[in-house]
C-alpha positions as a Markdown table, in Angstrom:
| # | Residue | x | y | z |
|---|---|---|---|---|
| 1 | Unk | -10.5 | 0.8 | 22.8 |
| 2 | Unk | -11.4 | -1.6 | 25.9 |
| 3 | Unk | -14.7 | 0.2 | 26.2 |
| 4 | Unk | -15.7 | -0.8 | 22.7 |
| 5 | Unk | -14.1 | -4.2 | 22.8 |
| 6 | Unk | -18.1 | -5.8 | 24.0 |
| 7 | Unk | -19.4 | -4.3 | 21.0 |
| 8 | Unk | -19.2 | -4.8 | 17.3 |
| 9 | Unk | -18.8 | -1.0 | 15.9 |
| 10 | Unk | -19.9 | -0.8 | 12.6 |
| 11 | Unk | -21.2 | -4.0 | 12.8 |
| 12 | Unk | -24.9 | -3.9 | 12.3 |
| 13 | Unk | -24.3 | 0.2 | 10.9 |
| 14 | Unk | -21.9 | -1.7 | 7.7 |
| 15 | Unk | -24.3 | -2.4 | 5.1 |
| 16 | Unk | -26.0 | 1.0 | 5.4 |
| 17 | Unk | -22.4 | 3.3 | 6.1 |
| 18 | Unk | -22.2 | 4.3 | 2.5 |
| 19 | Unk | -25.9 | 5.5 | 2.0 |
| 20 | Unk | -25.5 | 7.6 | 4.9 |
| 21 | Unk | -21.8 | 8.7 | 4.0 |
| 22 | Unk | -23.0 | 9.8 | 0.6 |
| 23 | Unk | -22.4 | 13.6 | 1.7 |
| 24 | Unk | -18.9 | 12.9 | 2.1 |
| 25 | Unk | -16.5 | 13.5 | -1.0 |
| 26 | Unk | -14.0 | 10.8 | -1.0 |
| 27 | Unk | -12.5 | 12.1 | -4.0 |
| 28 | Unk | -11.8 | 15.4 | -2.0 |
| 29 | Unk | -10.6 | 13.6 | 0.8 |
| 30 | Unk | -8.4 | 11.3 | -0.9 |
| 31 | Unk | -6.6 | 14.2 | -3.2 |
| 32 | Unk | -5.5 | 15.9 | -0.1 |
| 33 | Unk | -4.3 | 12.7 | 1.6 |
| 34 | Unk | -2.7 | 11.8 | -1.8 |
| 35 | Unk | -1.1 | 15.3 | -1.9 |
| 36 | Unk | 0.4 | 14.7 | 1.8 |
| 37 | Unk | 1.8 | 11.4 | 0.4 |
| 38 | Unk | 3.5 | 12.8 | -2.5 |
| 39 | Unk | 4.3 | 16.2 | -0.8 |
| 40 | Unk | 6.6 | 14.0 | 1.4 |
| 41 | Unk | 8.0 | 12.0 | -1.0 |
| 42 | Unk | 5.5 | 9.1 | -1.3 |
| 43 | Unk | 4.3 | 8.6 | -4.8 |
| 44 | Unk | 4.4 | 5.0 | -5.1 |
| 45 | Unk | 5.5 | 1.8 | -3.0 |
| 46 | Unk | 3.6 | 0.3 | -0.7 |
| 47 | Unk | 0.8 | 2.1 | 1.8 |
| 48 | Unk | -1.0 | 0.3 | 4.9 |
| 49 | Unk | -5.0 | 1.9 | 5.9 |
| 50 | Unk | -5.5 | 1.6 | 9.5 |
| 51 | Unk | -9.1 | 1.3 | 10.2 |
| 52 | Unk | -10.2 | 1.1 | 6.5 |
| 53 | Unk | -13.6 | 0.6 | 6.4 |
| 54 | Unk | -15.5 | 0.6 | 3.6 |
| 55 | Unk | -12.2 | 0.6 | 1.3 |
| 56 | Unk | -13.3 | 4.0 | -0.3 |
| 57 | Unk | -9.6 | 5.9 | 0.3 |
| 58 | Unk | -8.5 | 1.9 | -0.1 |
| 59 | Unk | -9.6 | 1.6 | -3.8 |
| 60 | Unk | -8.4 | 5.1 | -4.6 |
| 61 | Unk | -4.9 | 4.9 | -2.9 |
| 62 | Unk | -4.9 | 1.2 | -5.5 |
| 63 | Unk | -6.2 | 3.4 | -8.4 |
| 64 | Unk | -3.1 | 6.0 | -7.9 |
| 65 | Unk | -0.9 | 3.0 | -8.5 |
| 66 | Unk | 0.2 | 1.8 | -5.1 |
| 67 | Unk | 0.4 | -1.5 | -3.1 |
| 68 | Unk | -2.3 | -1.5 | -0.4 |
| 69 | Unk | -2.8 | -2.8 | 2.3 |
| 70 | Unk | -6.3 | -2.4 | 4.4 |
| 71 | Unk | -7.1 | -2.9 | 8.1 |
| 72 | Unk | -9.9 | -3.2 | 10.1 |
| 73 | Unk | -11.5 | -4.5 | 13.2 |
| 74 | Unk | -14.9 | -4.7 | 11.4 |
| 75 | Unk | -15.7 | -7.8 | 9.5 |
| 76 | Unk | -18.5 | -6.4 | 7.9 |
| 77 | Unk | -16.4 | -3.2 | 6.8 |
| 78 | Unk | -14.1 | -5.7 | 5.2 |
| 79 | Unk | -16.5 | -7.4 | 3.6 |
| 80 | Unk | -17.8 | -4.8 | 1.5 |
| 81 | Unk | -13.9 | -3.4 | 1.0 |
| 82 | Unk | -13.1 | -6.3 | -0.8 |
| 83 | Unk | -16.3 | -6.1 | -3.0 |
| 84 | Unk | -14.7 | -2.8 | -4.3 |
| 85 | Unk | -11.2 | -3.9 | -4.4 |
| 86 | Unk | -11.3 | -7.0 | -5.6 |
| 87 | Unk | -8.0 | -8.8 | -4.8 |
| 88 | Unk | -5.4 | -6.4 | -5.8 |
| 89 | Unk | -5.9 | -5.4 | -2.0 |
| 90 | Unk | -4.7 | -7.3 | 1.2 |
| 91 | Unk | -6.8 | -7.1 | 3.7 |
| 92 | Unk | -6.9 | -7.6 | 7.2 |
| 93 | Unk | -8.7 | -8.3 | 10.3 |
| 94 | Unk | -6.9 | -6.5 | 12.7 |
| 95 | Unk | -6.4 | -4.5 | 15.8 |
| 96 | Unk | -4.1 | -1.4 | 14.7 |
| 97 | Unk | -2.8 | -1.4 | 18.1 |
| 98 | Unk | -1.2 | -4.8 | 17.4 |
| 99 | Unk | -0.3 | -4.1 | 13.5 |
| 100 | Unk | 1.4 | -6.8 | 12.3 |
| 101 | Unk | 2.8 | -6.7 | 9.0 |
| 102 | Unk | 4.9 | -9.1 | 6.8 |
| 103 | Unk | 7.6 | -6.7 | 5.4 |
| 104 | Unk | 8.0 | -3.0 | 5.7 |
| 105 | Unk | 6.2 | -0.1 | 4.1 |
| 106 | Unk | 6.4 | 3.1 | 3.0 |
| 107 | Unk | 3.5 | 4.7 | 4.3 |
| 108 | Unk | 1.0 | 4.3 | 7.1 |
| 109 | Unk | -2.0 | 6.1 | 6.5 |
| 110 | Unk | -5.5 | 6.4 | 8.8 |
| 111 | Unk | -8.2 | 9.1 | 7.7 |
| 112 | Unk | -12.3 | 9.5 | 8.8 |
| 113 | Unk | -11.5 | 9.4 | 12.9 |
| 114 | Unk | -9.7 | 6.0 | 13.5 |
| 115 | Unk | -7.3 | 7.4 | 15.5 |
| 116 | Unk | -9.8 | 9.4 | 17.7 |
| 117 | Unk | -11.4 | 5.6 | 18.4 |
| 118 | Unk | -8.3 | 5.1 | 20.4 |
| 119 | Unk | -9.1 | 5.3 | 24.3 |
| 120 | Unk | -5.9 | 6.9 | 25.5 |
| 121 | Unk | -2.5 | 8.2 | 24.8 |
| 122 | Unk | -1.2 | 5.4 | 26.0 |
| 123 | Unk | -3.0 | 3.3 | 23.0 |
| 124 | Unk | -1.5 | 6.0 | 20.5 |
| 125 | Unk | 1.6 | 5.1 | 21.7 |
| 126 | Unk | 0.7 | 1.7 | 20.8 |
| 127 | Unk | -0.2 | 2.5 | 17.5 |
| 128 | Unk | 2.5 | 5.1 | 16.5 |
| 129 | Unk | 5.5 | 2.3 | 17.9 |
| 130 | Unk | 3.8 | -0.2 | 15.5 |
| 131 | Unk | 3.5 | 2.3 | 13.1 |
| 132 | Unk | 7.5 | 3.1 | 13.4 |
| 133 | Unk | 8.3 | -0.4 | 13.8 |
| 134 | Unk | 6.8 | -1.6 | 10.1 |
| 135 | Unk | 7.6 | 2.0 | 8.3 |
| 136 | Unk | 10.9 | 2.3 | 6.0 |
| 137 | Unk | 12.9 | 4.6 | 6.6 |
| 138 | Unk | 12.1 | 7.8 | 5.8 |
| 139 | Unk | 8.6 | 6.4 | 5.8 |
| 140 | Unk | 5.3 | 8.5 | 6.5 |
| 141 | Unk | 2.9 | 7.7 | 9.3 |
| 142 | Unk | -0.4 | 10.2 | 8.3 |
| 143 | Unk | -3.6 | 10.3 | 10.1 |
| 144 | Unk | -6.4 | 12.9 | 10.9 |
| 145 | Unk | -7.9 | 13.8 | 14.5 |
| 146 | Unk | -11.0 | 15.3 | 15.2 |
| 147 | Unk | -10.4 | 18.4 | 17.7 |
| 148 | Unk | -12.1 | 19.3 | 21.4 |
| 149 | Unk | -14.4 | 22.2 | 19.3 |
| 150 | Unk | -16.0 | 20.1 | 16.9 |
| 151 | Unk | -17.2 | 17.8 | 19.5 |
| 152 | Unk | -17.7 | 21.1 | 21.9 |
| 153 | Unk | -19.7 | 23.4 | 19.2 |
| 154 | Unk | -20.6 | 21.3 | 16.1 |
| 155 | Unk | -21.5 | 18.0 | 17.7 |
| 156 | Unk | -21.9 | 18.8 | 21.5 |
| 157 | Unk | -25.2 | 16.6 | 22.9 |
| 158 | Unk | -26.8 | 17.0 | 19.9 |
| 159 | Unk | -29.2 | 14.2 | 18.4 |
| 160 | Unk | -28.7 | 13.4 | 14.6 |
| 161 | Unk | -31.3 | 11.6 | 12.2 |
| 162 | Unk | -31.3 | 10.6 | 9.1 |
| 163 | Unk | -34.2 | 9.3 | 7.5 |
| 164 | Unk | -33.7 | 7.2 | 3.9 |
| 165 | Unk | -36.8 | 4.8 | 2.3 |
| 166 | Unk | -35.2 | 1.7 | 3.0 |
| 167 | Unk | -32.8 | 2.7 | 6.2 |
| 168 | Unk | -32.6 | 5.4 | 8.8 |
| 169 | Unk | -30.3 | 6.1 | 12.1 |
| 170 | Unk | -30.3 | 8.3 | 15.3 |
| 171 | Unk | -27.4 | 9.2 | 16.4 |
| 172 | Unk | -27.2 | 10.7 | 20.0 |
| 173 | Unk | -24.4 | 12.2 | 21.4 |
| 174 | Unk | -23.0 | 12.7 | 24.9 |
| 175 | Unk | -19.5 | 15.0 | 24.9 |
| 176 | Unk | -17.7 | 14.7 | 29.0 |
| 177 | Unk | -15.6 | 18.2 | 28.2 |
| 178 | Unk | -13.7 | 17.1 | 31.6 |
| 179 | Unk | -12.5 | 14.1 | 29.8 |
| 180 | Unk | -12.6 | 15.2 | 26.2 |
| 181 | Unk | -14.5 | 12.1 | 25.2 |
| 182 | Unk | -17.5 | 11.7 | 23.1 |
| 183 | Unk | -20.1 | 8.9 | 23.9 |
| 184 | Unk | -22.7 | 8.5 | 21.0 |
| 185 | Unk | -25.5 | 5.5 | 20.5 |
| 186 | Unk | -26.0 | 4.8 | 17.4 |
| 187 | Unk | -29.4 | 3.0 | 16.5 |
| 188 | Unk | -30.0 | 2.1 | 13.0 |
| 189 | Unk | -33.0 | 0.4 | 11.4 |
| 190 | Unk | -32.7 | -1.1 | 7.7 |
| 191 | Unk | -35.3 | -2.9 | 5.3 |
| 192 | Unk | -34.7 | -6.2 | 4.8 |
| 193 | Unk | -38.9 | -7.3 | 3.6 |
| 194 | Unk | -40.2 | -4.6 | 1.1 |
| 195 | Unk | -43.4 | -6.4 | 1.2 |
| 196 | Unk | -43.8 | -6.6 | 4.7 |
| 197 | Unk | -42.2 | -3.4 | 5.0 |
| 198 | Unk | -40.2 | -5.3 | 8.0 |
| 199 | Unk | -37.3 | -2.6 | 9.5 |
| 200 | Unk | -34.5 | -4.4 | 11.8 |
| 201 | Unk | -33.2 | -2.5 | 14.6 |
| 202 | Unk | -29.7 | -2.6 | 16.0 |
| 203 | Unk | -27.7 | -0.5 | 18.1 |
| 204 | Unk | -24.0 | 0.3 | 19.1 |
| 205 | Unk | -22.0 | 2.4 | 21.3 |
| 206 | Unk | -19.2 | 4.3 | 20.0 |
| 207 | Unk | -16.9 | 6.4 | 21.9 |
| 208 | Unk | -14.1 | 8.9 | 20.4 |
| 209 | Unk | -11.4 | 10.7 | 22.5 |
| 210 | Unk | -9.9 | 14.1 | 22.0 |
| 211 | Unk | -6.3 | 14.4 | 21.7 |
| 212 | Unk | -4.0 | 17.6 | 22.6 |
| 213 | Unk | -1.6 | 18.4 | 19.8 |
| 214 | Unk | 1.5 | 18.8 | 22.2 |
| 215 | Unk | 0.8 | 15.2 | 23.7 |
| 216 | Unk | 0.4 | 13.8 | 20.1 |
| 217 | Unk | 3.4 | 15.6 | 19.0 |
| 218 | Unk | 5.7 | 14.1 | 22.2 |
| 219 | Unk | 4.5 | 10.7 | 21.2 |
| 220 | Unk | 5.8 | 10.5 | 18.0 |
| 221 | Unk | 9.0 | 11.6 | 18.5 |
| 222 | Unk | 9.6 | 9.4 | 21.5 |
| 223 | Unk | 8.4 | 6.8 | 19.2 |
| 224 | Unk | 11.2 | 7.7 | 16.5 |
| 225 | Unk | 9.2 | 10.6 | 14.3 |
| 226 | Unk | 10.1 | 13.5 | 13.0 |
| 227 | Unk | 6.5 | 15.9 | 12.9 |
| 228 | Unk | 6.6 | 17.3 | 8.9 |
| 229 | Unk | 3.5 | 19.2 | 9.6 |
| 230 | Unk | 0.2 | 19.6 | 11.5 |
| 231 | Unk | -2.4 | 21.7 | 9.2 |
| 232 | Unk | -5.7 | 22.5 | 9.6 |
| 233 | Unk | -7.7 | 19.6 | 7.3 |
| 234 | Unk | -7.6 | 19.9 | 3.6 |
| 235 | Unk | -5.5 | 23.2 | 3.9 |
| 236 | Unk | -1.7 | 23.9 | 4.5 |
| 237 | Unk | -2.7 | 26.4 | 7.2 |
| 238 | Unk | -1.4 | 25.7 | 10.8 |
| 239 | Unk | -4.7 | 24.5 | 13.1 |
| 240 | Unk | -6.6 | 27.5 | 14.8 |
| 241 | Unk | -9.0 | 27.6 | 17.4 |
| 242 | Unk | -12.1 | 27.0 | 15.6 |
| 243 | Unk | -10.5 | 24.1 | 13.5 |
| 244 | Unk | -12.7 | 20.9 | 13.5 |
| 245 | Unk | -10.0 | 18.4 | 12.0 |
| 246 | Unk | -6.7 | 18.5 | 12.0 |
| 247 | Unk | -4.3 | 16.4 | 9.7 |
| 248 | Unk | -0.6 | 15.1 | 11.0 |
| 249 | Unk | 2.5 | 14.0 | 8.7 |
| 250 | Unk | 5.5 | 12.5 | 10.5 |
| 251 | Unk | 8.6 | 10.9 | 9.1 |
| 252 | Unk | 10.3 | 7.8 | 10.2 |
| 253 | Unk | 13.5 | 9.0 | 11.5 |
């Protein structure tokens, strides 16, 4: 994440990320995380969100009865989780590379690309021996990864808009196949004087790395894991070629 560490991601994009998420089903998302956790034996106990966000899988994992706790290295992401959880959630201000937790946990979850935000293997190392070190035993660490074709043939270098009454965005992107790392500038303009129909600009840099299976795989059982499954997102079926996001479930040994 050094690359990103100059700039605040999802900083200025925060107040507007929900408007422009709206074609995301959360509820979807969060029943097939939710059936991971109970699949592997996690139905209640405590759960910690890397790179939360918003809070939207936050508030649901509180709704399905579970102690939460959220984390993020976006103030403004915070900000507006705890204006939908209230105070029944701790939340955090923190680099998941450094978790830090007071007691352990029973599960570690991180869905909607935090882990691809990581730079290197090296920092999923980080984060999957923090992981270990604050999970129960037996505990699950669950996360999703984008894959090398949805950057290569659904993203690729294309140029996305989004056009709304009182907010927009472009969002260009720039995929180094060599590298297997996605570059994208982000510039977002938002109302903030309906009379004057004044827009503010800002801009950020984002950058997500691919990761291959077999190296994510090595990682977490060097780092105490046992790999459960690796399925094709929002399925059971093992990844193919042409899947777009994969899903991981590991167990604490």
């Amino acid at each position: 994440m050094d690359g990103q560490d100059s700039f605040d991601i999802y900083g200025g994009f925060a107040e507007v990320y929900d408007k422009f998420m709206d074609n995301v089903s959360y509820d979807e998302w969060y029943q097939y995380l939710h059936s991971l956790l109970v699949k592997y034996g996690i139905s209640e106990g405590t759960v910690a969100e890397l790179a939360c966000g918003t809070g939207e899988i936050t508030r649901r994992l509180l709704e399905s009865g579970y102690q939460v706790i959220g984390l993020d290295l976006s103030e403004d992401m915070l900000m507006i989780a705890r204006e939908k959880c209230g105070e029944d959630v701790l939340l955090l201000y923190q680099d998941m590379r450094k978790l830090e937790l007071l007691e352990p946990v029973d599960a570690v979850v991180c869905v909607g690309d935090g882990i691809n935000y990581l730079d290197s293997l090296a920092e999923f190392r980080q984060v999957a021996e923090r992981a270990a070190l604050y999970l129960r035993q037996g505990g699950m660490f669950i996360f999703d990864l984008k894959t090398d074709y949805y950057f290569r043939k659904v993203v690729g270098n294309r140029t996305i808009t989004d056009n709304r009454e009182d907010a927009s965005y472009i969002w260009e992107n720039s995929y180094d196949e060599e590298r297997r790392r996605n570059e994208y500038l982000l510039t977002v303009y938002e109302l903030v004087d309906d009379e004057r129909d004044l827009f503010v600009r800002s801009d950020e840099i984002h950058y997500q790395q691919v990761f291959a299976v077999r190296d994510v795989r090595s990682i977490l059982e060097e780092c105490g894991f046992f790999v459960e499954s690796i399925y094709e997102a929002f399925s059971e079926h093992e990844p193919v070629e042409e899947s777009e996001r994969l899903y991981v479930a590991a167990r604490r040994k």
